[in-house]
C-alpha positions as CSV (number, residue, x, y, z in Angstrom):
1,X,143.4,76.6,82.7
2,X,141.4,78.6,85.2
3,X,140.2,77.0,88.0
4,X,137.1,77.0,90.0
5,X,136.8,78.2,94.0
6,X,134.5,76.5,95.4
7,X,133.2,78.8,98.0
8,X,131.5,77.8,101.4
9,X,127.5,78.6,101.5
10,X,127.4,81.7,103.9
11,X,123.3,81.0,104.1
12,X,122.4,77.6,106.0
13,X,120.3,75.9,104.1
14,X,117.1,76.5,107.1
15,X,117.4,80.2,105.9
16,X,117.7,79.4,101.8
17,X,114.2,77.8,102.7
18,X,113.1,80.9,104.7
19,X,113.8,83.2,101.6
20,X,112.5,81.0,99.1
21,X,108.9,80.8,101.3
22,X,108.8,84.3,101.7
23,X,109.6,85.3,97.5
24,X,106.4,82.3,97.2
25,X,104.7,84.7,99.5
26,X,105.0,88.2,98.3
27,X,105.6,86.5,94.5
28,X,109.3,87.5,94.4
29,X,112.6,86.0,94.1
30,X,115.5,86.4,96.4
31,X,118.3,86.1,94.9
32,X,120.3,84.0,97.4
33,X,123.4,84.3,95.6
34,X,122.9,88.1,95.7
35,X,122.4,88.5,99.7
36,X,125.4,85.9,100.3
37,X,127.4,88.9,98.0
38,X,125.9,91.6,100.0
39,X,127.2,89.9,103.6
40,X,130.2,89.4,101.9
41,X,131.0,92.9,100.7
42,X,129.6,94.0,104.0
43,X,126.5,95.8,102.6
44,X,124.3,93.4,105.0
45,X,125.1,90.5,107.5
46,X,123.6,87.5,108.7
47,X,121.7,88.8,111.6
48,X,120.0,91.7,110.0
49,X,119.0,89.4,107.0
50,X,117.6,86.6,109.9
51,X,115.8,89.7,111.8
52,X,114.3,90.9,108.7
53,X,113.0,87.3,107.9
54,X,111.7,86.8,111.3
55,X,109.8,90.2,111.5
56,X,108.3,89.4,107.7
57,X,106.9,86.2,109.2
58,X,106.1,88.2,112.3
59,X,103.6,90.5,109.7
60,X,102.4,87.2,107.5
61,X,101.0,85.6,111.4
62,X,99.6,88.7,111.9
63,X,97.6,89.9,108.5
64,X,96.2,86.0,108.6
65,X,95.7,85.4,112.0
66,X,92.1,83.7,111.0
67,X,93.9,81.2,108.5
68,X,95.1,78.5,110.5
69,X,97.7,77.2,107.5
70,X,98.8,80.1,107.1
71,X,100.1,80.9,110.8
72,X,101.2,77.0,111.2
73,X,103.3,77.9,107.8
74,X,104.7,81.3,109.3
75,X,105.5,79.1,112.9
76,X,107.2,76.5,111.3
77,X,109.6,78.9,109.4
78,X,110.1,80.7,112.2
79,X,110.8,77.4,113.9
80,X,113.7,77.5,111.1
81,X,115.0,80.4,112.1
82,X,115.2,80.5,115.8
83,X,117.8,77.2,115.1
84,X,120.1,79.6,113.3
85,X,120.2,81.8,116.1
């Protein structure tokens, strides 16, 4: 009988959230599975995927800087993010 790892999430669950918003935003998925394998296999690591999240939240504030949801959406994920750090 084969048995099961369980393996420990290398994502917190503040930057699953992230991702998620941002595939809502530009209507795509990330695949969170898929960038815990890349950090794994050492194609990426946490930092660089937090930086690119941060600066794609940086753009979002900035393309709707007159829609006030919008930029209280992008602060409070960014919010998120600056805990991780």
């Amino acid at each position: 009988m084969d048995m099961l790892q369980s393996r420990e999430s290398i994502l917190s669950n503040n930057v699953k959230t992230v991702l998620r918003y941002l595939g809502e935003q530009y209507q795509c998925t990330f695949d969170i599975d898929e960038i815990e394998q890349d950090i794994v296999n050492g194609y990426s690591n946490l930092e660089k995927e937090i930086y690119n999240a941060c600066h794609t939240l940086k753009i979002i504030k900035n393309r709707n800087k007159n829609n006030f949801k919008k930029v209280s959406e992008a602060n409070k994920y960014l919010k998120m993010l600056m805990k991780e750090n």
